[in-house]
N, C-alpha and C positions, 0 to 999 in steps of 0.2 A: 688509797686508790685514786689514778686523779681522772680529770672530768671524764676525758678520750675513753677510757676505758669502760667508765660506770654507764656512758652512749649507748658503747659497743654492745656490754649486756643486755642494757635493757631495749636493745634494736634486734637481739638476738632472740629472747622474753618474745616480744611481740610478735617475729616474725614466727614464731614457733605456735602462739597463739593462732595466728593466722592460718598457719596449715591445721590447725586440727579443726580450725570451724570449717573450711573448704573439705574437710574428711569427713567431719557429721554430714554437711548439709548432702554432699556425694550416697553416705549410706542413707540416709533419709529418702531421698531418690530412689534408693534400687529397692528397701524396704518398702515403700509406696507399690513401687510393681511389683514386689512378692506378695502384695497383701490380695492387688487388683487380680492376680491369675491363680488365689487361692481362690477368692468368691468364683471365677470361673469353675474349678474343680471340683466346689460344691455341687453346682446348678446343672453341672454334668454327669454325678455322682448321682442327685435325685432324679435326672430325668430318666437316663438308666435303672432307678430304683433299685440303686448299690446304698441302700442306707446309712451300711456300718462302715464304708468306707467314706462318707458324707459326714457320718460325728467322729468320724479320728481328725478330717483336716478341718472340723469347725472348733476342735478345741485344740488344734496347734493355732488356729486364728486368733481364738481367747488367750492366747498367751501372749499377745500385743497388747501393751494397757492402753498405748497410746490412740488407737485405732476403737478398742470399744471405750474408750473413756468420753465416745459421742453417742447421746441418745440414741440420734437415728443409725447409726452402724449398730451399735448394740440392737437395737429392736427388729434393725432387719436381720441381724443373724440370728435371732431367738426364733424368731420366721422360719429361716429357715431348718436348723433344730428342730422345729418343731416338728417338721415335714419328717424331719429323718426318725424321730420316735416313732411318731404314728405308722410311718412302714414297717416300724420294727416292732411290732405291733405294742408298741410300750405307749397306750390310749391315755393316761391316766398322767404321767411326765407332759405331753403333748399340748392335752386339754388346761393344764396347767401353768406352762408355759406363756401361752397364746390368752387364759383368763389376765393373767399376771401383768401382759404387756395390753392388755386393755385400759386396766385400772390407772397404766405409768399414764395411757394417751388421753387419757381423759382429759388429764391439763398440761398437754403436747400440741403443739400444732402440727402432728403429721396426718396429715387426711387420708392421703393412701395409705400407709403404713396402715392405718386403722379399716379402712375398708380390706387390705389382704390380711387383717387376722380374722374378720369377721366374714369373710366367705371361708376361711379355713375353717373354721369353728362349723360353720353351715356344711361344708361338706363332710367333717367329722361326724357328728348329728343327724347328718344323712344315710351314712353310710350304717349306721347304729338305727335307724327307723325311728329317730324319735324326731320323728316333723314340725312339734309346736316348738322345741329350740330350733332346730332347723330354720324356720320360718321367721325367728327373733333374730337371727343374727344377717340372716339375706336382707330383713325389711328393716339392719339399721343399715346396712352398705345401699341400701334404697334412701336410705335420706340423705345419709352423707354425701353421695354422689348428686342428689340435688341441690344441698347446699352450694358445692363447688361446681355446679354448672357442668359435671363431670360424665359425658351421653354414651360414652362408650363402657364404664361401670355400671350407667342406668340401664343401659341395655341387658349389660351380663343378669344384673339384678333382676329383671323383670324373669329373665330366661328362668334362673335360678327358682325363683318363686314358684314360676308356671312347674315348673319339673316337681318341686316339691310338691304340691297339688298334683297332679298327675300320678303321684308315689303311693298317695294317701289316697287315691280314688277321689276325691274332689273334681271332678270335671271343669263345674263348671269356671270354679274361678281358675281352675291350670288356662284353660279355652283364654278367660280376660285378659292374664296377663301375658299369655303367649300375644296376643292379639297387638296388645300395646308393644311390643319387640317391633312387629311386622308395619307399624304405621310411622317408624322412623325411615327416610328416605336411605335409599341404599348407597353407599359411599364403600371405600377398599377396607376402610378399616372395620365398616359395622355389617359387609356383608357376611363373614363368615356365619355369626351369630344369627342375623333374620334369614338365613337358610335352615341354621337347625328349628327355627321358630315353626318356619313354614314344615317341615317334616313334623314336628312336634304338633301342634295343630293337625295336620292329617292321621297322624296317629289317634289326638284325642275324636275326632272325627270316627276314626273307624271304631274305636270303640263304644262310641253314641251312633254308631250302625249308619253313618251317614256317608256311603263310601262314595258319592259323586262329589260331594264338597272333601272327599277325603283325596281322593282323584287331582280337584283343583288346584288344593294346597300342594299337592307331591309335586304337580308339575310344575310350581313358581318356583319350587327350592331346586328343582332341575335346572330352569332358567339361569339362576343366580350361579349356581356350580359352573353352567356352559359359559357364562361370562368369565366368570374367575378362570376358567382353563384349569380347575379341579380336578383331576382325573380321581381319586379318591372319592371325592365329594360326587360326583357327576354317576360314580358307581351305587355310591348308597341310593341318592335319590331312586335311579334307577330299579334299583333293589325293590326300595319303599313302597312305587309304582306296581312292579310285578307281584308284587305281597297283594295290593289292593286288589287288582283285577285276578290276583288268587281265590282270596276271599269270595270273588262276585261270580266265581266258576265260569271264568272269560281265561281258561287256560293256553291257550295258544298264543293269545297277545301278552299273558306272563310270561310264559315262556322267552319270547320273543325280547323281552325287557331285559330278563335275567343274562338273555347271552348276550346282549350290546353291552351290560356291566361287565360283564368278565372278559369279553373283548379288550374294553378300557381298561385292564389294568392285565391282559393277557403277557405283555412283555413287563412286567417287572416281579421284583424278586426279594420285596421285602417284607417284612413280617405283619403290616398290617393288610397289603395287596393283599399275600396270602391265606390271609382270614376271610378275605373278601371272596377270593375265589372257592375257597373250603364251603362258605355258605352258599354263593350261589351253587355250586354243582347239587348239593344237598336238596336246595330249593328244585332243581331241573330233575333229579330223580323223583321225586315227590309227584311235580307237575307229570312227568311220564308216565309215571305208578296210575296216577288221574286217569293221563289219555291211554289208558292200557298196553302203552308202548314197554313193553318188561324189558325187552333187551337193552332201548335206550335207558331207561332209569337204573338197571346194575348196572349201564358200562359209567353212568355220571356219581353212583355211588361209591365205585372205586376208585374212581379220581377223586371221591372227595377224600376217602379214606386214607389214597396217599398222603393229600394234602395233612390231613389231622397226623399223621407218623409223623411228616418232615418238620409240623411244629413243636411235637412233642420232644424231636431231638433237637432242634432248636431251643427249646426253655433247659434240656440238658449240658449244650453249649454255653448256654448263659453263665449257668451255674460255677461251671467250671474257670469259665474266663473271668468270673468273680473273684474265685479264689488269687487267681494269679494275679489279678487287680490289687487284692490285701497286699500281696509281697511285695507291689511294685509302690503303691503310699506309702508301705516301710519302710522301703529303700530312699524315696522320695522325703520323707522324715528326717530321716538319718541325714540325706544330706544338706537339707533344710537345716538341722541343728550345727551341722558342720561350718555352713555359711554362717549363719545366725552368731556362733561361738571365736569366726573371726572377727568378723565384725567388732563385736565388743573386746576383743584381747589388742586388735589395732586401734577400737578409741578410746581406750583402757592406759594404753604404751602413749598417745597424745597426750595426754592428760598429766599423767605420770612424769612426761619430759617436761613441762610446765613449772611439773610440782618439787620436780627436782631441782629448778633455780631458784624456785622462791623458799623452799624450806630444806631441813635435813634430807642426803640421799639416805641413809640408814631408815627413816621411818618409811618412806616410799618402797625403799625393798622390801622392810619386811612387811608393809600392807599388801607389794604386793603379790607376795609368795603366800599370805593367810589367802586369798580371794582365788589362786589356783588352783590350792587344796579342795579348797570349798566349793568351786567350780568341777571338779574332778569328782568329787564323791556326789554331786548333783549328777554328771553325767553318768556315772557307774547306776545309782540307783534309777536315772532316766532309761536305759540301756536293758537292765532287769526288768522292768514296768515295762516297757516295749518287746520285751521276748514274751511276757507272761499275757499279753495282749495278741499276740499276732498266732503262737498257738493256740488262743481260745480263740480266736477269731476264723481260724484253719479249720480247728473242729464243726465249730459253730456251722461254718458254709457247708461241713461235707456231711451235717445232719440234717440241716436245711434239705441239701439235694437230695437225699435218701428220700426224705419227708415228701418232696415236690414229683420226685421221678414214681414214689409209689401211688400220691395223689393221682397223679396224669394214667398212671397202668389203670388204677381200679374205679377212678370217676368217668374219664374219657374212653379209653380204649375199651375198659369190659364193656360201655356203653353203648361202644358203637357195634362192638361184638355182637352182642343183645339184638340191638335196631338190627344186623345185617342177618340176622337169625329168626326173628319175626319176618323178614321180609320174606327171603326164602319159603318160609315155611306158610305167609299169605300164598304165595305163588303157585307152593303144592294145593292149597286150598281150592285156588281158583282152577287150576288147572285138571284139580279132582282126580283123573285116571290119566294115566299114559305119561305122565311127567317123568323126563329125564331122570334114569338113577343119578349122575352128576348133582343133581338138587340135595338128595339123601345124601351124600359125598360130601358134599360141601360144606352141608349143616354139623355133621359128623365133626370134621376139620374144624367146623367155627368155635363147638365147644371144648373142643382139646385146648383150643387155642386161649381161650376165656378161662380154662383150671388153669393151663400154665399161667398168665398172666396173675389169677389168683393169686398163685403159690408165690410166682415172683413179688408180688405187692406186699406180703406177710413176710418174706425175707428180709427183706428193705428196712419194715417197719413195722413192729410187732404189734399184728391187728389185737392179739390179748391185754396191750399196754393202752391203744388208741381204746377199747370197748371199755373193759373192766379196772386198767390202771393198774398201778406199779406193783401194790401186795401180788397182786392174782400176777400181774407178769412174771414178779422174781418167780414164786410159787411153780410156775410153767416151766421157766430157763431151766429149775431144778430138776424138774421132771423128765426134760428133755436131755439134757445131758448126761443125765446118770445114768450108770450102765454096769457089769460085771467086776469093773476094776474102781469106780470108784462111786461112792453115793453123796451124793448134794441135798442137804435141809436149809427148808427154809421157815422163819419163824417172824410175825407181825405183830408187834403192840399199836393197837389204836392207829393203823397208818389209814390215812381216808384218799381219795381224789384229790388232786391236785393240781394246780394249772399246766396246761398238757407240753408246752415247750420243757418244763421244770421237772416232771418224769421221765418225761424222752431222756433230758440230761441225765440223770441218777441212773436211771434203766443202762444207758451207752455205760458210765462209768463202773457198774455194777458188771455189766457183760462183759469187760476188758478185763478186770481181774477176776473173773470164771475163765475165762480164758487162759490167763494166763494157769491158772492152779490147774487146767485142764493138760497145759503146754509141759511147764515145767517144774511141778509140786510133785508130783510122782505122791501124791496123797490117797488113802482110801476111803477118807471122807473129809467133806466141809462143810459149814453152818450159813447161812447170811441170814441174821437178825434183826430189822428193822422195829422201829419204835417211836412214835410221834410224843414230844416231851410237850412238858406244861409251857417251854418258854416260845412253844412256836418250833419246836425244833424239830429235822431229822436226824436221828441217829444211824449208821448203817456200823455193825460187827458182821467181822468176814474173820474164820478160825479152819484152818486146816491142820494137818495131822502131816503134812507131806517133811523133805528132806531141808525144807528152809533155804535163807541167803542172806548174802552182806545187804542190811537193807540199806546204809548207808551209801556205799557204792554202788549199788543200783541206781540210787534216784538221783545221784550226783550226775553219773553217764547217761541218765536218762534210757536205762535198761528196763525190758518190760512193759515199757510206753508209762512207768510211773512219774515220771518227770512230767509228763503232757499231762495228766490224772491232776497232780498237785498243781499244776498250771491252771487248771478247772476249777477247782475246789477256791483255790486263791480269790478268782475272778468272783466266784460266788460270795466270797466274805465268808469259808468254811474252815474247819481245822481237818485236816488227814495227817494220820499217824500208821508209821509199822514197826512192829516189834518181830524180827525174825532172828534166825543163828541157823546154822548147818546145825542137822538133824534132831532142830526142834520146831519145825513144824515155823506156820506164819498166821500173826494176827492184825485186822488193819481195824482202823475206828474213825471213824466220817461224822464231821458233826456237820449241816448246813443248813441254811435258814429257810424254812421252806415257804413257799410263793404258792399264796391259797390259790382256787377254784375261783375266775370270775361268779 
């Protein structure tokens, strides 16, 4: 070969070189803003308080090494994780997380990072009533925050503090360190904070009966909101106010509080406005109920009532737009992997063209047909793991909502049933003779209306599963559905209580295949046997007598909804089996790990 040529190559070598580093450094680039607009979709996910859509895109994040291979990325996304267990009421993951990433910052220099695990921890703590951690983890973001000169954590800190005290009945130190909030001068970024100090303070005030300093406090935090151009804020205060001169049977000037609040926020229309106005009208019945104005106080009770339906299908909304939120991270995944899989086959092919001048083409092909293969059967079993996620996660939401729409019927609505039935029937009291039949009428209506809602709440969610738990449920389901054509037994070894998301599950999967045997077994009896084993386990036998089927081609087409079943079971770490044939009847065996009783 002579010189000109062996140039050529190796000017050919380099130039080829050259493009594949101007192709990393390019995917490096757009990888960098895929990572930046994932942490977005996190932080939008939690503020929404979509959880479980919050830990599917925090662990397509975790599948960047290069990205958590830095403490502080890593520790902020454990942060965030953590947030998403603790919604998803998984306490114990959470707490464990957030301890974990304590011990790493000990000899870290991330100071904030370590003040937001320790007010995380403080609000966990809180939220559980146990105040003496509570009060350790706010009073280390108290010192941290002094060391680094850091006044707007000192503040939250102080706030934090006083509220825990406050929680616990401690007065007087809630009073001190509320106190120390309000003697920081007021700036944009620390007003929001010594507004709530100042309402908190008038709160701790009213409850040491001191309602003219409770008075003063309300109206500085008023102050501070009219500056900020709060319309929210400027409501509460407001509120706060008319609460006080409630309290001091100065009803006409609460009055008069309550509807300049709901003025300010009279034209808007969203979810927390709306709460706002739901209480004040509430508070304006009450006040009128006071000044014996009866007709004003029903006509401001039924606007509140409106209000309380439009939120309750509001959190119904939610729900639902959750669900279709999971399909859409799916999709979002999916094409995430799709990018992600070019990417590497294009700097796969650079590399390859490299490799192919400097060494054998034969060994490059066939590395790189084994890496395809390999690549392929990762995607096939990524693809499976993603359908067997996205069905449990369908279920998951729409047991969730059952759960959430029966809460809302039988905590909220029979509630206010109730309050609108008491009220009435004050009314009749007061009114003694001559009272409108309308009144009788009314009340009549309100308890119809309170059994159906009952009956609706026990459909949803079987109040015998929420009281007495899974044995007594199935034992029910049997009772309930048997009839002249077919009879259902049921039978419990050692089955005890059990953590109530973790029955609800078993209970759903237990009433799907009654169902189905109900649908299409054409059986004139069946058995369902449970039995708690020594290893921690649940067993569930399901045996009927009916005309059978291909069970194998059933669960393959996903017939009988047993495909979504073993899609459940899977997610749990369980084993589901069926043994059936035409006209021999079908038996199923569930083994899953069962998830004690807090």
């Amino acid at each position: 070969m002579n010189i000109f040529s062996s140039k050529r190559i190796l000017f050919f070598i380099l130039l080829c070189g050259l493009n594949s580093f101007l192709l990393t450094y390019g995917q490096s680039k757009e990888l960098a803003k895929h990572i930046e607009d994932e942490i977005k979709s996190i932080d939008e996910h939690l503020s929404k308080n979509e959880f479980t859509l919050a830990l599917t895109t925090i662990e397509q994040l975790e599948s960047y090494t290069q990205y958590i291979a830095s403490d502080r990325n890593r520790l902020a996304l454990n942060l965030k994780k953590a947030k998403a267990h603790y919604g998803n009421n998984a306490d114990e993951k959470a707490i464990k997380l957030l301890l974990d990433g304590l011990k790493e910052l000990e000899i870290l220099t991330f100071p904030n990072i370590k003040i937001d695990y320790n007010n995380y921890l403080g609000k966990i703590f809180s939220s559980s009533k146990d105040y003496r951690r509570t009060l350790q983890y706010y009073k280390n973001t108290l010192r941290i925050a002094n060391e680094i000169s850091d006044t707007l954590n000192l503040l939250k800190a102080y706030s934090s503090i006083g509220l825990t005290f406050f929680k616990s009945k401690e007065l007087d130190s809630s009073i001190y360190y509320y106190s120390r909030c309000v003697e920081f001068p007021v700036t944009t970024e620390r007003s929001n904070i010594i507004a709530i100090s100042y309402n908190a303070l008038s709160a701790n005030s009213i409850a040491i009966n001191d309602l003219l300093k409770a008075e003063e406090y309300g109206n500085k935090a008023l102050e501070i909101r009219q500056k900020q151009n709060d319309t929210l804020g400027i409501a509460f205060a407001l509120m706060n106010l008319g609460g006080i001169k409630y309290s001091n049977g100065d009803y006409e000037n609460s009055e008069e509080d309550y509807l300049i609040a709901y003025e300010s926020v009279d034209k808007f229309y969203d979810a927390n406005s709306i709460r706002v106005k739901e209480n004040v009208l509430y508070n304006l019945a009450f006040i009128n109920e006071e000044l014996k104005d009866f007709e004003k106080a029903y006509k401001y009770l039924e606007q509140a009532t409106n209000l309380t339906d439009s939120l309750a299908q509001a959190n119904v909304d939610k729900n639902i737009s959750e669900i279709q939120a999971k399909y859409n991270v799916a999709e979002a995944a999916n094409n995430a992997e799709k990018e992600k899989s070019k990417r590497q086959r294009a700097q796969f092919f650079s590399y390859a063209t490299i490799f192919a001048f400097i060494s054998l083409l034969v060994v490059g092909y066939i590395f790189y047909r084994n890496y395809r293969l390999k690549q392929e059967r990762e995607v096939d079993k990524l693809a499976s793991d993603a359908q067997i996620k996205i069905i449990n996660a369908t279920i998951d939401a729409k047991e969730k909502e059952r759960k959430s729409i029966a809460e809302i019927l039988h905590d909220s609505v029979s509630a206010l049933l109730s309050s609108a039935n008491l009220h009435l029937q004050a009314t009749k009291a007061q009114l003694k003779t001559g009272y409108p039949q309308e009144i009788t009428k009314a009340q009549t209506i309100v308890n119809e209306a309170s059994v159906k809602i009952r009956d609706l709440s026990h459909e949803l969610i079987s109040s015998v599963l929420l009281k007495f738990g899974l044995a007594f449920a199935v034992h029910d389901m049997c009772q309930k559905y048997s009839n002249s054509e077919i009879s259902l037994f049921s039978d419990d070894d050692g089955v005890k209580r059990y953590e109530q998301d973790f029955e609800i599950k078993i209970h759903s999967i237990i009433e799907e295949l009654v169902n189905n045997i109900l649908k299409h077994s054409k059986a004139k009896n069946a058995t369902i046997m449970l039995a708690h084993r020594e290893n921690n386990m649940l067993s569930i036998r399901m045996n009927d007598d009916g005309v059978g089927f291909d069970a194998k081609k059933a669960k393959t087409k996903g017939g009988l909804g047993l495909s979504h079943i073993d899609a459940r079971i899977t997610v749990m770490k369980g084993v589901f089996n069926i043994v059936s044939s035409k006209n021999n009847g079908t038996s199923i065996f569930i083994l899953v790990p069962i998830v004690p009783r807090a």
